[in-house]
PASE-434089 format. One record per residue (C-alpha): residue number from 0; residue in one letter; x, y, z. Coordinates in Angstrom, 1 decimal. Example, Ala and Ser with C-alpha at 12.3 -4.5 7.8 and 13.67 -1.06 7.14 Angstrom:
BEGIN
@num:0	residuo:A	xx:12.3	yy:-4.5	zz:7.8
@num:1	residuo:S	xx:13.7	yy:-1.1	zz:7.1
END
This chain:
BEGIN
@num:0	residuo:X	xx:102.9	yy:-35.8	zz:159.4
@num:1	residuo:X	xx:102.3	yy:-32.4	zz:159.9
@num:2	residuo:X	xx:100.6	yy:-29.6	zz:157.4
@num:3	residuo:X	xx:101.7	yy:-26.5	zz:156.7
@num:4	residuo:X	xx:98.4	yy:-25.2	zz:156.2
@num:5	residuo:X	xx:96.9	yy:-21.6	zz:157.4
@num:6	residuo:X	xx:94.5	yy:-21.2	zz:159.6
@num:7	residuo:X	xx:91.2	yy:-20.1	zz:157.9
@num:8	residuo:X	xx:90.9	yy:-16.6	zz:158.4
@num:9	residuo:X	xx:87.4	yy:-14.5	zz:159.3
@num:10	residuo:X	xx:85.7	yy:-13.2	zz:156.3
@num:11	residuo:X	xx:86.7	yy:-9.5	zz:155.6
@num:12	residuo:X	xx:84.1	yy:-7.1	zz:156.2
@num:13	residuo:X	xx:82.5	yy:-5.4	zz:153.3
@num:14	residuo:X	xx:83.4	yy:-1.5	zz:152.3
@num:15	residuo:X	xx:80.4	yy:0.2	zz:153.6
@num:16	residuo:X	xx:78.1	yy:1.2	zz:150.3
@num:17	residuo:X	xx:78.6	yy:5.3	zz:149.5
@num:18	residuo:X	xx:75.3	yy:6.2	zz:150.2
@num:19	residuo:X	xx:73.5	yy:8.3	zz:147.2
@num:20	residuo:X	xx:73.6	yy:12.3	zz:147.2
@num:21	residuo:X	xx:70.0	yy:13.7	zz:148.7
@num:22	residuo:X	xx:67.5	yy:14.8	zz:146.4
@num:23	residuo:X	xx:67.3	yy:17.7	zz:145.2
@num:24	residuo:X	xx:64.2	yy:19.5	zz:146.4
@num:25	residuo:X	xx:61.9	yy:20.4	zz:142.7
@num:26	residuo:X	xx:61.7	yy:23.9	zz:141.8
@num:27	residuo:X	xx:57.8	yy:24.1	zz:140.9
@num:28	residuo:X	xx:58.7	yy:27.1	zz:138.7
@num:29	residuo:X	xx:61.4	yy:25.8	zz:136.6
@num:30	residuo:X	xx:61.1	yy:25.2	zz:133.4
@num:31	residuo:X	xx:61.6	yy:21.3	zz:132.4
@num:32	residuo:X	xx:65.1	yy:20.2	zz:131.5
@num:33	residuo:X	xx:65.0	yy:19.4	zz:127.9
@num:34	residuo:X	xx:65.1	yy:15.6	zz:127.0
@num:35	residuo:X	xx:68.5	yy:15.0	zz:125.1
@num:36	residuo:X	xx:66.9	yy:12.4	zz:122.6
@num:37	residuo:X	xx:64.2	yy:15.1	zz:121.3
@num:38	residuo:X	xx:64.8	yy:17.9	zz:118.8
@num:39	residuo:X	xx:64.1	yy:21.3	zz:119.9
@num:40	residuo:X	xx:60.9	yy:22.1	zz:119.2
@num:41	residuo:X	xx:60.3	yy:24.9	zz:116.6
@num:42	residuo:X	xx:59.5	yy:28.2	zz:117.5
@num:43	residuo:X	xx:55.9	yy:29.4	zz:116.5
@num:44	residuo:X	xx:55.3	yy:31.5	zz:113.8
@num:45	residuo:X	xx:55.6	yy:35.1	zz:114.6
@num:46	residuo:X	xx:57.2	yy:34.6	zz:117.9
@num:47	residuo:X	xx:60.4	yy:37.1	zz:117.9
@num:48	residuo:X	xx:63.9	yy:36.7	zz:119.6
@num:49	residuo:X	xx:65.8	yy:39.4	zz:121.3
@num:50	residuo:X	xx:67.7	yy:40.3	zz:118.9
@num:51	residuo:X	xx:65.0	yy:40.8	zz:116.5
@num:52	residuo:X	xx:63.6	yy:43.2	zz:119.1
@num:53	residuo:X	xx:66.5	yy:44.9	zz:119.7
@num:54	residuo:X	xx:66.8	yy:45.4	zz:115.7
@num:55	residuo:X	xx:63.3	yy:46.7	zz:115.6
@num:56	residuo:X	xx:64.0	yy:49.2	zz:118.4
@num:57	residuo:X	xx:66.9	yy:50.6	zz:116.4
@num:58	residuo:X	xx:64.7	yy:51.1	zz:112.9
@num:59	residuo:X	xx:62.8	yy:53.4	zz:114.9
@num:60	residuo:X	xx:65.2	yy:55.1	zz:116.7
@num:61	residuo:X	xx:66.7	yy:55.9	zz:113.5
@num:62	residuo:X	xx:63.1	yy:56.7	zz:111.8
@num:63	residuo:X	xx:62.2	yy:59.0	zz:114.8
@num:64	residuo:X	xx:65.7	yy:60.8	zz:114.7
@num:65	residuo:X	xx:65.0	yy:61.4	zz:111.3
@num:66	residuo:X	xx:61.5	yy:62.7	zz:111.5
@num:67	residuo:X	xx:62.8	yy:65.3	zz:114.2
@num:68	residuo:X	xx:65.8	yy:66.5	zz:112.7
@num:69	residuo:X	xx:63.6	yy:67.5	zz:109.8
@num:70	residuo:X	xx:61.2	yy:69.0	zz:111.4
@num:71	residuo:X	xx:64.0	yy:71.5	zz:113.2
@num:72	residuo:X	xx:66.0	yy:71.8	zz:109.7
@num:73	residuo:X	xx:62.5	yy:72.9	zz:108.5
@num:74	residuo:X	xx:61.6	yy:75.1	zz:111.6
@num:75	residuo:X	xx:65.2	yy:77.0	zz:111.3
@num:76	residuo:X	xx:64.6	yy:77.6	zz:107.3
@num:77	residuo:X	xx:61.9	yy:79.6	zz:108.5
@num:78	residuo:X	xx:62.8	yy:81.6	zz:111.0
@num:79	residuo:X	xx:64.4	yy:85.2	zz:110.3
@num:80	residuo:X	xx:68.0	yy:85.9	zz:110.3
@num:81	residuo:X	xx:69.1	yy:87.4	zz:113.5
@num:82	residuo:X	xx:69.9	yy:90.9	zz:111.4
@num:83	residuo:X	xx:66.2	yy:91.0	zz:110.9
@num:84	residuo:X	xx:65.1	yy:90.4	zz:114.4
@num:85	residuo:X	xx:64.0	yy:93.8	zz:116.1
@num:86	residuo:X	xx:66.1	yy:94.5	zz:118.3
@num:87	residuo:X	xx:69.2	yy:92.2	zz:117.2
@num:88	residuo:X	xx:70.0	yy:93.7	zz:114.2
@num:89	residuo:X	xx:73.7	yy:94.9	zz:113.3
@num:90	residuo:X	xx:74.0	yy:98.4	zz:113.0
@num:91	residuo:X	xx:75.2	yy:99.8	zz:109.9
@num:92	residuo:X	xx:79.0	yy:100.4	zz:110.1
@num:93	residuo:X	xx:78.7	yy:102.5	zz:106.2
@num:94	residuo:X	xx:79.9	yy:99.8	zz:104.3
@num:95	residuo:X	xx:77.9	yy:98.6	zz:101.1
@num:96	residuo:X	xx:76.5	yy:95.0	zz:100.2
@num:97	residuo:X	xx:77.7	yy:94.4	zz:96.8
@num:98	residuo:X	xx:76.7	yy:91.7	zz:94.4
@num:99	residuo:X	xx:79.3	yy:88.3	zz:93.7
@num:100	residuo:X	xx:82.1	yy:90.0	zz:92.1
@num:101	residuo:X	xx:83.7	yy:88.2	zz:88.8
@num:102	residuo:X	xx:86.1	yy:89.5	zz:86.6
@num:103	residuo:X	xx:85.9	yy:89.9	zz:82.8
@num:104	residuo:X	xx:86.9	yy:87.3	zz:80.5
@num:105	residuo:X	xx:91.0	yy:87.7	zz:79.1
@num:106	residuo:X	xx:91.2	yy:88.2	zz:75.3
@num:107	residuo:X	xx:92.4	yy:84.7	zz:73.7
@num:108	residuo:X	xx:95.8	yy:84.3	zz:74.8
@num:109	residuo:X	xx:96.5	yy:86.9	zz:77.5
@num:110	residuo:X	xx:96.9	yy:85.9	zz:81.2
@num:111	residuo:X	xx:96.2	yy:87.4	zz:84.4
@num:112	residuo:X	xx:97.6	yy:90.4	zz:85.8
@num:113	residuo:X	xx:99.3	yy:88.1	zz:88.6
@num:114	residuo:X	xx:101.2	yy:86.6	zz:85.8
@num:115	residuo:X	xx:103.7	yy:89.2	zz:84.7
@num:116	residuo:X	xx:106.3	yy:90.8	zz:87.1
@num:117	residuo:X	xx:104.4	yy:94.2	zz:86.8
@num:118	residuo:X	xx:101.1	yy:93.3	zz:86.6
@num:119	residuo:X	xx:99.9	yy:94.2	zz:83.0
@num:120	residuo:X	xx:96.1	yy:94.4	zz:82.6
@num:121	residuo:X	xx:94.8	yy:93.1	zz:79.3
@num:122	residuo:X	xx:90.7	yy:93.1	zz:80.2
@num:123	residuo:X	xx:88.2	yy:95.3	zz:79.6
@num:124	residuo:X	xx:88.9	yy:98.2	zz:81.6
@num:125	residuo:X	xx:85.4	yy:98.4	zz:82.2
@num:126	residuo:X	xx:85.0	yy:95.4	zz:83.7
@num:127	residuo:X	xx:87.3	yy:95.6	zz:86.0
@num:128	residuo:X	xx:85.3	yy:98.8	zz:87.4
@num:129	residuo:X	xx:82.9	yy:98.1	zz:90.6
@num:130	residuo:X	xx:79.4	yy:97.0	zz:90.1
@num:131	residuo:X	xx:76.9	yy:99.2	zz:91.7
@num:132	residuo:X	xx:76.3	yy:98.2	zz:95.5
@num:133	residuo:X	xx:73.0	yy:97.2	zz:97.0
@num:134	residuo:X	xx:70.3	yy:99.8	zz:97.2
@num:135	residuo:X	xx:72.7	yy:102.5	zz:95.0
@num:136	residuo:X	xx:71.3	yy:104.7	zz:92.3
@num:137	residuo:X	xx:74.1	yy:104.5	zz:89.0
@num:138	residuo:X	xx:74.8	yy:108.6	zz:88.5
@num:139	residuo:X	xx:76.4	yy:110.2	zz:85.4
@num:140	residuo:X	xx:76.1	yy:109.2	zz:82.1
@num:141	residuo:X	xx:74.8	yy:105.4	zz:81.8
@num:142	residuo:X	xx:77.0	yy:102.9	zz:80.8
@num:143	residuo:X	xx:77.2	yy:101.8	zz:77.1
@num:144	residuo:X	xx:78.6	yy:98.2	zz:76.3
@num:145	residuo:X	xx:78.7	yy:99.3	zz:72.2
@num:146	residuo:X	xx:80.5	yy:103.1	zz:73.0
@num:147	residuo:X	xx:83.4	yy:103.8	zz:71.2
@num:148	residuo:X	xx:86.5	yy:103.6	zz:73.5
@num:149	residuo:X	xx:88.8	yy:105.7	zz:71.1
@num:150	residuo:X	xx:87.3	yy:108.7	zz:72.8
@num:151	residuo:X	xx:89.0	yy:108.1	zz:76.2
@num:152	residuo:X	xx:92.4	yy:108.8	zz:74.2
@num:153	residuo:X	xx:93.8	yy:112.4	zz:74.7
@num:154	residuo:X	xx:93.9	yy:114.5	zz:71.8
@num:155	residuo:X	xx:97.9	yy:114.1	zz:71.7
@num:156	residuo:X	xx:98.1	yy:110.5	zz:71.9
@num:157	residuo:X	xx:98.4	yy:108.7	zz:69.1
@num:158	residuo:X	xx:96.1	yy:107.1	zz:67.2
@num:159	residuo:X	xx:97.4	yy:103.5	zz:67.9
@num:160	residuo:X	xx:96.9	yy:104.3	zz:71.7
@num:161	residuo:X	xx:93.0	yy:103.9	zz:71.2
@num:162	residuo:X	xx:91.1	yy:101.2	zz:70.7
@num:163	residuo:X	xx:89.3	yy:101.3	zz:67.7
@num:164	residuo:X	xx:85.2	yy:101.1	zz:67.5
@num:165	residuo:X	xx:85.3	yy:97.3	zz:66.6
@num:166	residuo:X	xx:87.5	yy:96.6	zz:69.6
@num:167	residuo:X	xx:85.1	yy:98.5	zz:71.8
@num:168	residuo:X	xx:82.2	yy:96.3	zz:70.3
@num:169	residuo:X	xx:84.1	yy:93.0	zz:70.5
@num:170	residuo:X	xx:85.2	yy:93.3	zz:74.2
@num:171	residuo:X	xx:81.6	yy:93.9	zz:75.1
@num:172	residuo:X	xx:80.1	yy:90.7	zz:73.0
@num:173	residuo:X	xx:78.2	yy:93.0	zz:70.3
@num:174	residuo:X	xx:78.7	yy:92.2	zz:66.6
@num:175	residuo:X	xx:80.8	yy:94.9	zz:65.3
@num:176	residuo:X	xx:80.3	yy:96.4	zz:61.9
@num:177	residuo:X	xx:82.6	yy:95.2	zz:58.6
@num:178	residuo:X	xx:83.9	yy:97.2	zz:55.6
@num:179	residuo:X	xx:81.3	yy:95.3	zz:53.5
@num:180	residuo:X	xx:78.5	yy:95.9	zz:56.1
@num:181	residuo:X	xx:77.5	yy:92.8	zz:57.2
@num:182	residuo:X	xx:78.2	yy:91.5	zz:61.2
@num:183	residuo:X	xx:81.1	yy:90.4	zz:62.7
@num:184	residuo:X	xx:81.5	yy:88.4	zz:65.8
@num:185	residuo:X	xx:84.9	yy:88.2	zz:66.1
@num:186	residuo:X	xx:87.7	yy:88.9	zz:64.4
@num:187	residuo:X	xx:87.6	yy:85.5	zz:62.4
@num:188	residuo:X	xx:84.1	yy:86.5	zz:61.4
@num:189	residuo:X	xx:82.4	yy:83.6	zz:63.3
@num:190	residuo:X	xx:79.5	yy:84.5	zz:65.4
@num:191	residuo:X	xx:80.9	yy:84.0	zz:69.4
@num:192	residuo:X	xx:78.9	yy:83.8	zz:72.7
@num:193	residuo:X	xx:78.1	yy:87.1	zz:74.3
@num:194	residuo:X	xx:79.9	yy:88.5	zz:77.0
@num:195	residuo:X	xx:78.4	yy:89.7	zz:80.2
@num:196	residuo:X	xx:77.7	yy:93.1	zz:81.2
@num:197	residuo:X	xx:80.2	yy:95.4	zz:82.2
@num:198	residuo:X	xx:80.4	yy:97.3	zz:85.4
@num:199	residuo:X	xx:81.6	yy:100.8	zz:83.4
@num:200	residuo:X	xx:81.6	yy:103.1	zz:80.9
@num:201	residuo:X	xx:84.4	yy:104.5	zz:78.2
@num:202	residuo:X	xx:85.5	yy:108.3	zz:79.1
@num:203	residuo:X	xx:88.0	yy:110.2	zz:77.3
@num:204	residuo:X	xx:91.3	yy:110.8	zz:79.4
@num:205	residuo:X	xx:91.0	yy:114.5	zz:80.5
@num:206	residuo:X	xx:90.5	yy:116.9	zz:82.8
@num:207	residuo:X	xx:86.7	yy:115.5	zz:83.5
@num:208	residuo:X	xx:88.3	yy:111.9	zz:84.0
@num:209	residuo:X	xx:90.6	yy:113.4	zz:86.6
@num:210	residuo:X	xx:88.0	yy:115.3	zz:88.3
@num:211	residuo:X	xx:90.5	yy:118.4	zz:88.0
@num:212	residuo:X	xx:89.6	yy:121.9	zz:88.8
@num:213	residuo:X	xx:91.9	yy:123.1	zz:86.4
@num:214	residuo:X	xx:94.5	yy:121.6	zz:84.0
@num:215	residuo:X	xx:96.9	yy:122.0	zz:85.9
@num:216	residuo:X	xx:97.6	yy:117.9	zz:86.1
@num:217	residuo:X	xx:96.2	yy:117.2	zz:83.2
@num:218	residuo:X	xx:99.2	yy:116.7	zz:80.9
@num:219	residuo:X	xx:100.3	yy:114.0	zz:82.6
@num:220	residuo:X	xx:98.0	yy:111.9	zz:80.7
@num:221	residuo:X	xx:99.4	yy:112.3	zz:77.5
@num:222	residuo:X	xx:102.7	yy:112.3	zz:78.7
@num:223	residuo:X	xx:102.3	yy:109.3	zz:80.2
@num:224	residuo:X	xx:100.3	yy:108.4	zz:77.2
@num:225	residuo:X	xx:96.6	yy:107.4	zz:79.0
@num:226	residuo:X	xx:95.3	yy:104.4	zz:76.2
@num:227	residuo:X	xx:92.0	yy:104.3	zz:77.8
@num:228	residuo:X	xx:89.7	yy:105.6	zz:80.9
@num:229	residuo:X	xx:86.6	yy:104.3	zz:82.2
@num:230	residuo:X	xx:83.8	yy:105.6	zz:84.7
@num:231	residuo:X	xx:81.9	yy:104.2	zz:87.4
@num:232	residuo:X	xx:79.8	yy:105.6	zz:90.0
@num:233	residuo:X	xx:76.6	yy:106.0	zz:92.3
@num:234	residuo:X	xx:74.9	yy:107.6	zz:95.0
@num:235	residuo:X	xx:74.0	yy:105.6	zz:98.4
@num:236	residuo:X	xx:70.7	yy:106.4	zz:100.5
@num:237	residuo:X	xx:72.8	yy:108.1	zz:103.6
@num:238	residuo:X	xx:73.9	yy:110.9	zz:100.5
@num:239	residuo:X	xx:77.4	yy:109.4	zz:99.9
@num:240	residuo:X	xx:78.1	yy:109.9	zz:96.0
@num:241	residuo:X	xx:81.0	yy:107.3	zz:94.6
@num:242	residuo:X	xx:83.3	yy:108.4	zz:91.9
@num:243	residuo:X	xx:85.4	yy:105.5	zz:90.3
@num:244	residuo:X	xx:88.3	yy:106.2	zz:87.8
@num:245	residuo:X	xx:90.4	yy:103.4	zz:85.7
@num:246	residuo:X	xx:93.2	yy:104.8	zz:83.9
@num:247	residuo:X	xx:95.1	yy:102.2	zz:81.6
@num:248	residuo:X	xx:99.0	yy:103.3	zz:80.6
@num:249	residuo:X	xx:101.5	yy:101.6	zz:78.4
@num:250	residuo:X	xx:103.9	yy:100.5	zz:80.6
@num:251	residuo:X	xx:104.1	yy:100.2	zz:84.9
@num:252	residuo:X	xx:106.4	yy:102.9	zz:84.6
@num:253	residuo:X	xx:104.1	yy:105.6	zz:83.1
@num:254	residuo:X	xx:101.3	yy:104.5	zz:85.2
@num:255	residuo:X	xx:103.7	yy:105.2	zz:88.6
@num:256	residuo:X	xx:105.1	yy:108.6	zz:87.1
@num:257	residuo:X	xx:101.1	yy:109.2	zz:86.4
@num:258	residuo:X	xx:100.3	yy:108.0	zz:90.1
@num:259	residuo:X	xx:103.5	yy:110.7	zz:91.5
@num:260	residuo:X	xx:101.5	yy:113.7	zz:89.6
@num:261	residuo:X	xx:98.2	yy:113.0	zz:90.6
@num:262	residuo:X	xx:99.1	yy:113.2	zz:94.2
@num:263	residuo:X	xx:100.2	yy:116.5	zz:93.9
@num:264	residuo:X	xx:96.4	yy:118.0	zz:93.2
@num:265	residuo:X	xx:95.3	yy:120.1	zz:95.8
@num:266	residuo:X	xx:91.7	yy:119.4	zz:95.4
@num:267	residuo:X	xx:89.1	yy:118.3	zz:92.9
@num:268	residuo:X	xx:85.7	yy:119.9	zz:91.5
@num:269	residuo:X	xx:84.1	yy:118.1	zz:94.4
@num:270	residuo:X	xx:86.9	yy:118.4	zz:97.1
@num:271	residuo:X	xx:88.1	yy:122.4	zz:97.5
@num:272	residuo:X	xx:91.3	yy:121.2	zz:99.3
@num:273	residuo:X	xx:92.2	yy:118.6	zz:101.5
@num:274	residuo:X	xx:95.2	yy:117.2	zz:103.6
@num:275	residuo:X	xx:97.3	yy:114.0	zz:103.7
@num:276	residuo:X	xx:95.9	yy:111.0	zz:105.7
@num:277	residuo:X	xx:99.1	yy:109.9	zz:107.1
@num:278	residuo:X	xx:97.7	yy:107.9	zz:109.8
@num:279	residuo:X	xx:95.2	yy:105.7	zz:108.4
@num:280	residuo:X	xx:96.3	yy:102.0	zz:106.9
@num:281	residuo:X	xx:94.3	yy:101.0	zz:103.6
@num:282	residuo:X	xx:94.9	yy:97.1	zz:102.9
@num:283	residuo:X	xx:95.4	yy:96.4	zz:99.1
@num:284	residuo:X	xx:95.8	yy:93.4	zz:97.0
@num:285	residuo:X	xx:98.6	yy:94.9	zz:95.3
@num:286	residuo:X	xx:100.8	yy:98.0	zz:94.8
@num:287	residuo:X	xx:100.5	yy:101.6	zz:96.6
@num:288	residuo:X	xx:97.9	yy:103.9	zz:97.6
@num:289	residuo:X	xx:97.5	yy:107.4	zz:98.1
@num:290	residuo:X	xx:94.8	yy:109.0	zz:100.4
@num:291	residuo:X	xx:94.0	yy:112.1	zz:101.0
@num:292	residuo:X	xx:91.4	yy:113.6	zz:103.5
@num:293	residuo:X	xx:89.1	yy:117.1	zz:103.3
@num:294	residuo:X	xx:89.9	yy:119.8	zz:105.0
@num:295	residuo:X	xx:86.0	yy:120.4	zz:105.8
@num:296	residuo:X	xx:84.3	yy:118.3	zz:108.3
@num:297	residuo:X	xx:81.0	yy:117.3	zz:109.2
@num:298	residuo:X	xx:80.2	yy:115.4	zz:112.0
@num:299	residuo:X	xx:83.7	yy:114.4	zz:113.0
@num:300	residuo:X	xx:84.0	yy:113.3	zz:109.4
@num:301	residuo:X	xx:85.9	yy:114.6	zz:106.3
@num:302	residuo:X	xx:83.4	yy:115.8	zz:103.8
@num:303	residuo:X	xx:85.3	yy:114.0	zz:101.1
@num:304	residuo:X	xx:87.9	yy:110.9	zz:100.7
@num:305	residuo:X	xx:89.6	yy:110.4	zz:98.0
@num:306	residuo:X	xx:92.4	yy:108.0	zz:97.1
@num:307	residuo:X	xx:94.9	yy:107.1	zz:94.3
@num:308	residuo:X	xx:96.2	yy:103.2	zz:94.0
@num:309	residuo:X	xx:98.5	yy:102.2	zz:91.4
@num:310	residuo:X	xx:98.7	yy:98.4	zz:90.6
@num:311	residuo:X	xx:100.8	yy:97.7	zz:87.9
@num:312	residuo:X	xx:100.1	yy:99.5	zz:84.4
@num:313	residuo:X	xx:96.7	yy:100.8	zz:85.8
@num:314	residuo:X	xx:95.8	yy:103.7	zz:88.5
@num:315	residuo:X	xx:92.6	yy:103.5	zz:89.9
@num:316	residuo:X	xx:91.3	yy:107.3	zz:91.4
@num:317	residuo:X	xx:88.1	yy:106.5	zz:94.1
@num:318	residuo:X	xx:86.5	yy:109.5	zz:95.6
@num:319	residuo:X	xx:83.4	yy:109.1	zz:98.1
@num:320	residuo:X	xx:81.7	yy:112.7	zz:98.9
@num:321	residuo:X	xx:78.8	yy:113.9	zz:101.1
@num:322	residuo:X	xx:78.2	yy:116.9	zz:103.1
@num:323	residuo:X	xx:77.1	yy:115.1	zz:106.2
@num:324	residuo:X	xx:80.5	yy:113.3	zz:106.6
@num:325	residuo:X	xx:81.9	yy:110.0	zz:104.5
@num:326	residuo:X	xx:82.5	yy:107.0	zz:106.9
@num:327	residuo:X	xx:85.8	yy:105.5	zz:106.7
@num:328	residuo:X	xx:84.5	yy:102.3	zz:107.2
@num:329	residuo:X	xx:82.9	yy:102.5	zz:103.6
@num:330	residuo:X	xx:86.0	yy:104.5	zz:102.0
@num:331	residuo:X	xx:87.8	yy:101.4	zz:103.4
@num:332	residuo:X	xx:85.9	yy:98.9	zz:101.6
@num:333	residuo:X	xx:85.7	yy:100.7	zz:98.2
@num:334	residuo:X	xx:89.0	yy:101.2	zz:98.4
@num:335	residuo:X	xx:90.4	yy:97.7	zz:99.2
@num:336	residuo:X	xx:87.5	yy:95.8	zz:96.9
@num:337	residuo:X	xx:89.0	yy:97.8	zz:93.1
@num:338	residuo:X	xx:91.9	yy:96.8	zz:94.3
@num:339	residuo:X	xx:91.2	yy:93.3	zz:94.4
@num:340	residuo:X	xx:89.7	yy:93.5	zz:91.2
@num:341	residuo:X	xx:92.7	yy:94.3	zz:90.0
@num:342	residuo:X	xx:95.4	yy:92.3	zz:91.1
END
């Protein structure tokens, strides 16, 4: 009987063991690895990170940019402006340093020039004069806030042309006198707050106002019916003398037919004659101006300027005088500042 049975076969050989990675050679200088099974230790007290030193660099950055840009701020606040340094300072063009300019309060219930079609002035005329610029000397007759402006009426106008004395003594803040004597502040008879200054002064509307020669001219102020004038002048250091002129007219119309016969004077009592300046430009807030230019130089310079500039119901006359020559640089400015003031 035979066996299927199988040879035994030879034990198979064993898969050779992977032999373990070399050791890594110990880096005496590195830190120990931390042990996994202990907590982090705590950092001592007063140790500080990075980014607490990084935050401590940027407090004083900021502190030291601060302490420098003070000390500059303070340095420039000191120093002289350039105009003063010898040497760098401007020369003087003729034109005047004049103080803030504000305008005069409106009665209660008027509006601004700017508000009507024709520009229709409702201020104190005085007020609406130019103050004195810097280093001037006020000439002519010193201004009075209490004068009666009822004298700057023409003898032919009538009487409700004027203002009356407690008008005059309203506009400029003082108490005006009552029938039954006792003070006034207002109309109401409640005591108001006082107005400021004013730049001018009342002057009757004549030939004085006009600085005429003659009368030649004159009527036109009381057939244009003038309802009030006012004065304003001064004298600079260089010798130029300033003559300012408000006239105040009923209507736009008057004031323009006033404006077309004052620039048909040949001269004033200042000027002996003169020509047209038809070249020169004069920049105004509003309406049209007139200038005209002496015939007598001095210099290379007229001895006199004057100039005429209508804005609505008001015509404003500015003359600048002086023997050694007006600049037109300070005409200029005269010129285009009262007629800011009254646009």
């Amino acid at each position: 009987m035979s066996s299927d049975t199988t040879p035994p076969q030879p034990d198979a050989p064993a898969a050779p063991a992977t032999p373990p990675p070399p050791a890594q050679p110990l880096d005496p200088w590195a830190p120990p690895a931390p042990d996994p099974f202990q907590p982090p230790a705590e950092a001592p007290a007063g140790a500080r990170t990075g980014s607490d030193r990084r935050r401590g660099w940027q407090v004083g950055a900021a502190v030291l940019l601060t302490l420098v840009t003070g000390a500059a701020t303070a340095v420039l606040v000191t120093l002289p402006d350039r105009t003063d340094v010898p040497g760098l300072a401007t020369p003087n063009d003729g034109r005047y340093a004049f103080p803030e300019l504000t305008l005069p309060p409106l009665p209660a219930g008027a509006s601004a020039p700017s508000d009507y079609k024709v520009r229709t002035h409702a201020a104190d005329l005085r007020g609406l004069l130019l103050p004195l610029p810097k280093g001037a000397v006020a000439t002519g007759p010193s201004a009075d806030p209490s004068a009666d402006p009822s004298s700057s009426a023409s003898p032919g106008a009538s009487p409700s042309a004027s203002a009356s004395p407690s008008a005059a003594a309203t506009a400029s803040g003082a108490p005006s006198a009552t029938p039954s004597g006792t003070a006034s502040g207002s109309a109401s008879g409640s005591a108001g707050p006082a107005l400021p200054a004013v730049a001018g002064r009342w002057i009757p509307c004549d030939r004085d106002a006009m600085l005429a020669k003659d009368d030649a001219h004159t009527l036109r102020l009381t057939t244009d019916a003038c309802r009030g004038a006012a004065a304003q002048g001064w004298t600079t250091p260089d010798g130029t003398r300033t003559e300012l002129r408000l006239f105040h007219f009923g209507t736009g119309d008057e004031a323009a037919d006033y404006f077309a016969g004052a620039t048909l004077m040949t001269g004033t009592k200042d000027i002996a004659s003169w020509q047209l300046d038809a070249g020169g430009t004069y920049p105004i807030a509003f309406g049209r101006v007139d200038v005209r230019l002496s015939d007598e130089q001095a210099h290379g310079m007229p001895t006199g300027r004057v100039g005429w500039v209508q804005s609505g119901d008001v015509v404003a006359m500015v003359q600048l005088t002086n023997p050694q020559g007006v600049p037109v640089q300070a005409f200029r400015q005269v010129v285009a500042l009262q007629s800011s003031m009254l646009s």
